[in-house]
MOPAC internal coordinates of N, CA, C and O (Angstrom, degrees):
PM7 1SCF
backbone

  N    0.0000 0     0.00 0     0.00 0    0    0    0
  C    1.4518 1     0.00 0     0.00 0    1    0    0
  C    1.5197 1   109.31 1     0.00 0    2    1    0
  O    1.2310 1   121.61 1   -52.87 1    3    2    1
  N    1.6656 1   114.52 1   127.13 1    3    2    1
  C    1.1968 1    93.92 1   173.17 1    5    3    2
  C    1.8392 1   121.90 1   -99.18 1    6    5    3
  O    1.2310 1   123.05 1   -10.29 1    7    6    5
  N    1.2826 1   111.77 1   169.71 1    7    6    5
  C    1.3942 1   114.47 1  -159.37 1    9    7    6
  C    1.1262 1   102.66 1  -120.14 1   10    9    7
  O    1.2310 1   110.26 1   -71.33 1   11   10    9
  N    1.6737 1   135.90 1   108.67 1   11   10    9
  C    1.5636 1   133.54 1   172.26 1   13   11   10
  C    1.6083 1   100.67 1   -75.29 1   14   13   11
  O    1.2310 1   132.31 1   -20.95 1   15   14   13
  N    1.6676 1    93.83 1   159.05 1   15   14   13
  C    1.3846 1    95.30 1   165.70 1   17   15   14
  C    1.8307 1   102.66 1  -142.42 1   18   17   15
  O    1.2310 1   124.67 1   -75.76 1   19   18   17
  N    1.2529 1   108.63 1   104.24 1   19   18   17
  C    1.5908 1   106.06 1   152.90 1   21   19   18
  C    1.5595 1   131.54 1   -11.45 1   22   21   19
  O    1.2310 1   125.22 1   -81.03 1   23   22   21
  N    1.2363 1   107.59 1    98.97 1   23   22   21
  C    1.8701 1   110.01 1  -175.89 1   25   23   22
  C    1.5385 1   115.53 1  -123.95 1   26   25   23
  O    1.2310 1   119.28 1    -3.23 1   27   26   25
  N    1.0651 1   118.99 1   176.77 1   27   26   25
  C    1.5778 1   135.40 1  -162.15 1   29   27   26
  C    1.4601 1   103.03 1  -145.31 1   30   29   27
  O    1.2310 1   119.36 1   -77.77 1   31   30   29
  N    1.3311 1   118.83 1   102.23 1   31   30   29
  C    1.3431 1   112.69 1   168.62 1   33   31   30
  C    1.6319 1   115.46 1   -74.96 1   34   33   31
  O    1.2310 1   129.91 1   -45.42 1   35   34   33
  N    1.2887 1    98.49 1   134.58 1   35   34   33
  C    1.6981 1   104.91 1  -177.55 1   37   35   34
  C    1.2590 1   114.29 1  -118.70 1   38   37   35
  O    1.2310 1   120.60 1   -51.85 1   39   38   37
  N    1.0235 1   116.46 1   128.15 1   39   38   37
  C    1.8787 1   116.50 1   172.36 1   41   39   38
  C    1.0468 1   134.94 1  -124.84 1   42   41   39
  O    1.2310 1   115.89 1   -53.46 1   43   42   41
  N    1.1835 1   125.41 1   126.54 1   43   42   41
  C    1.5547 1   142.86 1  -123.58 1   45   43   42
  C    1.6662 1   111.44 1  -149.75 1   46   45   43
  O    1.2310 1   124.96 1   -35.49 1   47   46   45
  N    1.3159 1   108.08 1   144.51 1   47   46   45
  C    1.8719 1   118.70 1   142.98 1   49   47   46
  C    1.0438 1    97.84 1   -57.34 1   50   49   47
  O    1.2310 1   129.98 1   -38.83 1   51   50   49
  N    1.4759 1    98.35 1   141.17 1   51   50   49
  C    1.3690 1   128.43 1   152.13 1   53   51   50
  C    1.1478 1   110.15 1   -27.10 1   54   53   51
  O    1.2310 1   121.16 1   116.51 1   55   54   53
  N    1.6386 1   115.40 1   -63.49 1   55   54   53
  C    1.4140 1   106.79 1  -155.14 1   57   55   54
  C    1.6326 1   111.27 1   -85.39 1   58   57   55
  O    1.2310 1   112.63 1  -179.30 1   59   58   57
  N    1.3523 1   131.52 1     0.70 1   59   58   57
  C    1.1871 1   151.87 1   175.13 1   61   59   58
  C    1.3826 1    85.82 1   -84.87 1   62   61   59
  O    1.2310 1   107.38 1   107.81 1   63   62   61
  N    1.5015 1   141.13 1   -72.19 1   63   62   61
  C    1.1540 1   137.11 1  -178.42 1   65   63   62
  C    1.9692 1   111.74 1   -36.16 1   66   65   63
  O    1.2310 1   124.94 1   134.71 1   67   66   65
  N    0.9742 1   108.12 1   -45.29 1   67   66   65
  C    1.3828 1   104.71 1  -154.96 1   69   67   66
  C    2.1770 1    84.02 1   -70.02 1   70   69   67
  O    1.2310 1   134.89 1   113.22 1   71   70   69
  N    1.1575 1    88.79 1   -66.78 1   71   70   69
  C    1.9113 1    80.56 1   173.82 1   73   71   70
  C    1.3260 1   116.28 1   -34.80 1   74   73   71
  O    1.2310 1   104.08 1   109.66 1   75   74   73
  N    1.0545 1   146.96 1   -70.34 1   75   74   73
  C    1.6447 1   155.27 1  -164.38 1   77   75   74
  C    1.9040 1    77.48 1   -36.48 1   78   77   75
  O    1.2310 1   125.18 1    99.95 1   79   78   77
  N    1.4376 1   107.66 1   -80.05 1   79   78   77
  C    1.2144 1   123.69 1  -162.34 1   81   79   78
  C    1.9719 1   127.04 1   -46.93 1   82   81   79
  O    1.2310 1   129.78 1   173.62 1   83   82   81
  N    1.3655 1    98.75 1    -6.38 1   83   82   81
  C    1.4693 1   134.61 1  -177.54 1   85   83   82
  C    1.6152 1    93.48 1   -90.75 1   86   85   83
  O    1.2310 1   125.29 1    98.81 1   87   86   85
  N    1.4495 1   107.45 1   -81.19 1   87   86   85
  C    1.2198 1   122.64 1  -177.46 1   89   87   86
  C    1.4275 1   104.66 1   -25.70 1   90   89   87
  O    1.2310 1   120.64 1    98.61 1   91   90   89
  N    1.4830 1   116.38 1   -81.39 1   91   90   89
  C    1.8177 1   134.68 1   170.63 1   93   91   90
  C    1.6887 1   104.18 1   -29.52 1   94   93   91
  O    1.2310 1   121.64 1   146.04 1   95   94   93
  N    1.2955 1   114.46 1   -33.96 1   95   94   93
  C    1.4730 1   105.41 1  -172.76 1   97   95   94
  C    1.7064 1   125.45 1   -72.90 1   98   97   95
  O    1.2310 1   131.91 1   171.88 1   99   98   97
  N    1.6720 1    94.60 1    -8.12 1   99   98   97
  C    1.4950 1    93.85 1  -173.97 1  101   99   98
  C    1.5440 1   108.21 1   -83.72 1  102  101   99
  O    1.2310 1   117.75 1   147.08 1  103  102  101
  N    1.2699 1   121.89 1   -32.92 1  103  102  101
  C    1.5005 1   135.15 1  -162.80 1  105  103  102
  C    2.0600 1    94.41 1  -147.49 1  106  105  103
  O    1.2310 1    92.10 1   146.14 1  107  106  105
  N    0.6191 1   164.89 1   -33.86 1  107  106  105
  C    1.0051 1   137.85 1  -171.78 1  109  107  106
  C    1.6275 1   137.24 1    67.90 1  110  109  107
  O    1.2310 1   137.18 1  -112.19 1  111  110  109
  N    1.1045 1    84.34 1    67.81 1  111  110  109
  C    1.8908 1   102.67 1  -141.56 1  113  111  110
  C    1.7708 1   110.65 1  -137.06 1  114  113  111
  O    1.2310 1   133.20 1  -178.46 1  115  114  113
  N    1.5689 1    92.09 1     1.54 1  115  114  113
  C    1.8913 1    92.22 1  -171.61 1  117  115  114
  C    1.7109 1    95.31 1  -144.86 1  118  117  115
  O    1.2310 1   107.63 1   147.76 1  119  118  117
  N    0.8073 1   140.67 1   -32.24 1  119  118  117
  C    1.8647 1   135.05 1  -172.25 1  121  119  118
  C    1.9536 1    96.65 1   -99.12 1  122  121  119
  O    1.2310 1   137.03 1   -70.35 1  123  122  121
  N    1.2503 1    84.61 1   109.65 1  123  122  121
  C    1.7189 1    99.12 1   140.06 1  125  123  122
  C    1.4038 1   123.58 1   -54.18 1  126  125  123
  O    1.2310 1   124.51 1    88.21 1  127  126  125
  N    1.4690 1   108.95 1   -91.79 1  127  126  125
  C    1.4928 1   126.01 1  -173.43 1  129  127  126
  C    1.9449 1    95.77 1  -125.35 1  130  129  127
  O    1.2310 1   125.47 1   -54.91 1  131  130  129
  N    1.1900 1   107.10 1   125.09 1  131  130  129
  C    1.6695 1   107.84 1   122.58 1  133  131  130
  C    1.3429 1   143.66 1   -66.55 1  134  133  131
  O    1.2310 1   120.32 1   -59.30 1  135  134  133
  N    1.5128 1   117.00 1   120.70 1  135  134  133
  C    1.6000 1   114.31 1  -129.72 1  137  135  134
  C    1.8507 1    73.42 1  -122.82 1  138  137  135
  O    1.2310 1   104.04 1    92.37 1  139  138  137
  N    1.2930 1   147.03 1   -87.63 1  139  138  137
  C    1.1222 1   144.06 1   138.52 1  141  139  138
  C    1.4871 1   148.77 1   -94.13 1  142  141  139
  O    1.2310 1   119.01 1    36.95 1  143  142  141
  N    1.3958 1   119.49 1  -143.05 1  143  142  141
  C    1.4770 1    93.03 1   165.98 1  145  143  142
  C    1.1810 1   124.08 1   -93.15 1  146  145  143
  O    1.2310 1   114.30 1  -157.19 1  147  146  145
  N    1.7781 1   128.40 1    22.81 1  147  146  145
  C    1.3353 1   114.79 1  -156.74 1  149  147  146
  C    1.9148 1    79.63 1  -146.23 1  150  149  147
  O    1.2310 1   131.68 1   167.93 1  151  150  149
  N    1.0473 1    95.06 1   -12.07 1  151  150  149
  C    2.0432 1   104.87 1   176.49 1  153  151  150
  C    1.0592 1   118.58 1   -97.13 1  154  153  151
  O    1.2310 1   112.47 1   -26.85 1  155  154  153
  N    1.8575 1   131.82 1   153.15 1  155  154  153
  C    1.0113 1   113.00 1   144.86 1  157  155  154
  C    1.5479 1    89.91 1  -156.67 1  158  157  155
  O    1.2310 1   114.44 1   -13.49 1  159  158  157
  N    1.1904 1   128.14 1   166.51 1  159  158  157
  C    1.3038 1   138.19 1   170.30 1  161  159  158
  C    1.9754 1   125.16 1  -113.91 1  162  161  159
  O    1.2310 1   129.45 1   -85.00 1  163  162  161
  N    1.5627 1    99.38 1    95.00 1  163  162  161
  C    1.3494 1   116.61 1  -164.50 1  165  163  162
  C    1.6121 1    94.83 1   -79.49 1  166  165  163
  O    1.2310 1   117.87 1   -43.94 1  167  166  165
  N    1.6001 1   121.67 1   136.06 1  167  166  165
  C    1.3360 1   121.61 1   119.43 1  169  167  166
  C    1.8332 1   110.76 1     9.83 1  170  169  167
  O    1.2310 1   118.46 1   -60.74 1  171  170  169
  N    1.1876 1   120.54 1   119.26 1  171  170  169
  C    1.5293 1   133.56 1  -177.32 1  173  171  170
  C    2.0476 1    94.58 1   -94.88 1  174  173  171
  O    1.2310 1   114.50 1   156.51 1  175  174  173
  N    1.3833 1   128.03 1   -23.49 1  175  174  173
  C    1.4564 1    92.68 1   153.90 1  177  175  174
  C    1.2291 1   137.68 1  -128.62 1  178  177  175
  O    1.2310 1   139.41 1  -143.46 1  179  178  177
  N    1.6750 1    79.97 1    36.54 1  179  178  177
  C    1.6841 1    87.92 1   163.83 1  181  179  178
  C    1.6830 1   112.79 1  -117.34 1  182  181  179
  O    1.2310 1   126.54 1  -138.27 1  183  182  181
  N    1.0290 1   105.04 1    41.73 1  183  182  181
  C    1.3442 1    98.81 1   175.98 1  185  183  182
  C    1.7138 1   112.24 1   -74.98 1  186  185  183
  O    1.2310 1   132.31 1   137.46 1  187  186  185
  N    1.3271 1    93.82 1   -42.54 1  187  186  185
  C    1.9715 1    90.94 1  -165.98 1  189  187  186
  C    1.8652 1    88.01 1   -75.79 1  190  189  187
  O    1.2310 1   109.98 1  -171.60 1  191  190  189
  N    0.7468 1   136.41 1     8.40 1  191  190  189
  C    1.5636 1   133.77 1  -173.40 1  193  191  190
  C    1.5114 1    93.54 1  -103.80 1  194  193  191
  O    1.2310 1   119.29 1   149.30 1  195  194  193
  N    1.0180 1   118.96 1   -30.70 1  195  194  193
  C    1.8453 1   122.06 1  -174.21 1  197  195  194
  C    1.5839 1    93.59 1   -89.27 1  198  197  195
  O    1.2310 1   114.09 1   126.90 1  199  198  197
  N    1.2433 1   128.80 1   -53.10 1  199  198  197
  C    1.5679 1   127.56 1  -167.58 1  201  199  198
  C    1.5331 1    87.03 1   -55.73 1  202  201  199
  O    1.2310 1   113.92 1    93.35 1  203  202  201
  N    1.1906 1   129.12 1   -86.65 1  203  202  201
  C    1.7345 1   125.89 1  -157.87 1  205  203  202
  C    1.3228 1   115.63 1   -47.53 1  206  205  203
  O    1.2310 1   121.79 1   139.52 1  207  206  205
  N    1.1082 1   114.18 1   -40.48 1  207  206  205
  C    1.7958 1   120.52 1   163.78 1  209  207  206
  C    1.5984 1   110.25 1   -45.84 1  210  209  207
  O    1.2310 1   117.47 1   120.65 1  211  210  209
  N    1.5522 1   122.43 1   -59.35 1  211  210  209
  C    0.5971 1   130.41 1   168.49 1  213  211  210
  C    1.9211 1   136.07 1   -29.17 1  214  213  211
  O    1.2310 1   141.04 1   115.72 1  215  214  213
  N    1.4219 1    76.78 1   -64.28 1  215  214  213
  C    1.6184 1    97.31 1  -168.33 1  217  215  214
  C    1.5289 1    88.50 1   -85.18 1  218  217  215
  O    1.2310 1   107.96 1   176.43 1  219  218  217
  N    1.3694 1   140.08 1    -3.57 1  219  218  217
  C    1.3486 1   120.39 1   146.87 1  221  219  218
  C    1.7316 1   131.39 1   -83.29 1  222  221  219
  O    1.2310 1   124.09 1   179.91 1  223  222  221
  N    1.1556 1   109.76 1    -0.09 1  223  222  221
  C    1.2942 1   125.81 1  -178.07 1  225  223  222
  C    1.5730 1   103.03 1   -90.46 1  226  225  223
  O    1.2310 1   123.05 1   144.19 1  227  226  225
  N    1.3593 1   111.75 1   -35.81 1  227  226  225
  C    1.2510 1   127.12 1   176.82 1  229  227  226
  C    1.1110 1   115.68 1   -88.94 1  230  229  227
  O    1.2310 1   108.18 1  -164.36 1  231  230  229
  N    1.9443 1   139.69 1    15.64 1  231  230  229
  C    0.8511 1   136.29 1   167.11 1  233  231  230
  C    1.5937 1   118.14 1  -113.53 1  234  233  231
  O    1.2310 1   135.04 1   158.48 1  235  234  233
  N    1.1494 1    88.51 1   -21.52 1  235  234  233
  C    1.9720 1   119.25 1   178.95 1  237  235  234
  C    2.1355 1    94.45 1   -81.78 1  238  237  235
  O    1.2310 1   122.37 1   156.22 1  239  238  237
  N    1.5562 1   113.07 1   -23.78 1  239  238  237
  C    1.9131 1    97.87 1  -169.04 1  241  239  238
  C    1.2610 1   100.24 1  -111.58 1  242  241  239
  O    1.2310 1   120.39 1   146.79 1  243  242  241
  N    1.4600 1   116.86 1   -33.21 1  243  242  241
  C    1.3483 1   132.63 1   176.47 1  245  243  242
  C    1.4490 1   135.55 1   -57.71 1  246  245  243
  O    1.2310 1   106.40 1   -87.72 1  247  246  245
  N    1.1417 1   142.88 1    92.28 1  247  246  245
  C    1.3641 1   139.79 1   178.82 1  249  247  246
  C    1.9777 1   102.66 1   -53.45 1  250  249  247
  O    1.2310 1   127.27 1   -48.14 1  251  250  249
  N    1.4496 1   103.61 1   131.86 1  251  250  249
  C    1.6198 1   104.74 1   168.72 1  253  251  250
  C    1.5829 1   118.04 1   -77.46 1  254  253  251
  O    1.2310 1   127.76 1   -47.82 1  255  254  253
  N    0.9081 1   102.67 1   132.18 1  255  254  253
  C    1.7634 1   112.80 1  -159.84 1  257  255  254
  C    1.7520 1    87.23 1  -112.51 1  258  257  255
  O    1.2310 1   132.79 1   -61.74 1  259  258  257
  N    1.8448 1    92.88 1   118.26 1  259  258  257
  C    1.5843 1   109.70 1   160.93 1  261  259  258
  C    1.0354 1   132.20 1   -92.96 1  262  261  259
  O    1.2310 1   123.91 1   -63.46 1  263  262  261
  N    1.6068 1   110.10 1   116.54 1  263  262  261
  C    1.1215 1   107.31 1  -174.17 1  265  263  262
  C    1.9096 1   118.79 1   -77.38 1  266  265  263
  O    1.2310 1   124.53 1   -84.52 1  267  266  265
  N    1.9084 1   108.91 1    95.48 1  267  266  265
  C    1.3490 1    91.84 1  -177.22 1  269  267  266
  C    1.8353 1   110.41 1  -108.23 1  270  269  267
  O    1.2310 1   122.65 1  -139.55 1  271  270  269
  N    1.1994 1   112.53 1    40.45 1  271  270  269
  C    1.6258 1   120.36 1   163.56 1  273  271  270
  C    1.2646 1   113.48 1   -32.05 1  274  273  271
  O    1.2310 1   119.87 1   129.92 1  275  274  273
  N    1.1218 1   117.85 1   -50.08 1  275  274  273
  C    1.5883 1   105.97 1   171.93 1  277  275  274
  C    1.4833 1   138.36 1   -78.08 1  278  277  275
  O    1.2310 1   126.62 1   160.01 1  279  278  277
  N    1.0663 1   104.88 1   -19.99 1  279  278  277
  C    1.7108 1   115.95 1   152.14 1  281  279  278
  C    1.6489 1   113.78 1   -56.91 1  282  281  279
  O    1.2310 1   114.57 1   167.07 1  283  282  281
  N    1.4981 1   127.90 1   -12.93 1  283  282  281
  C    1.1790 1   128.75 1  -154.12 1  285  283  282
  C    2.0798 1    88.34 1  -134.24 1  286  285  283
  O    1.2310 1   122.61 1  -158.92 1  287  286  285
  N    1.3695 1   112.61 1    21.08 1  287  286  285
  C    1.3294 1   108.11 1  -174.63 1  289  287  286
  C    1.7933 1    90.40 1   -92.37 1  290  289  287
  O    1.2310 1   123.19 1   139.60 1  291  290  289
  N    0.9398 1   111.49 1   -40.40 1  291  290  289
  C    1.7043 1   107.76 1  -162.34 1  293  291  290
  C    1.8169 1    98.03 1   -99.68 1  294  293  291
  O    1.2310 1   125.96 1  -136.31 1  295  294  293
  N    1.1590 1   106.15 1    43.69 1  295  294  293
  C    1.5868 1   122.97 1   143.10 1  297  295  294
  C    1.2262 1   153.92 1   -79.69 1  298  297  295
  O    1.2310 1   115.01 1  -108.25 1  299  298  297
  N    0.8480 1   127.08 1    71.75 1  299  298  297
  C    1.6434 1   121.77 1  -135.99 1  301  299  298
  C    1.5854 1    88.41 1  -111.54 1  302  301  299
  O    1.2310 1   120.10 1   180.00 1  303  302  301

């Protein structure tokens, strides 16, 4: 019997890719297929479960970038 599974194509950096693919490596619970390096096809309800994972992985590697443009408006 075959078995569909509901997916979400997502497209990504590489280096966003290589995380997603980190994430998936502990439990295996969010990637369908790796399609290339800029593709992949997630599980359709785990997407918002991959975004927050995500964007916490990216808060723990990521430096927060201030935006001070306006301190730099009366620069001439």
């Amino acid at each position: 019997m075959v078995r569909a599974i509901k997916g979400t194509l997502v497209e990504c950096e590489p280096s966003i890719k290589s995380i997603i693919i980190s994430i998936d490596s502990e439990n295996n619970n969010y990637i369908i297929e790796d399609l290339d390096e800029n593709h992949l096809v997630v599980k359709d309800n785990m997407v918002a479960q991959l975004k927050i994972e995500l964007e916490s992985r990216l808060k723990e590697n990521v430096p927060e970038y201030e935006d001070d443009s306006a301190s730099d408006a009366d620069v001439k």
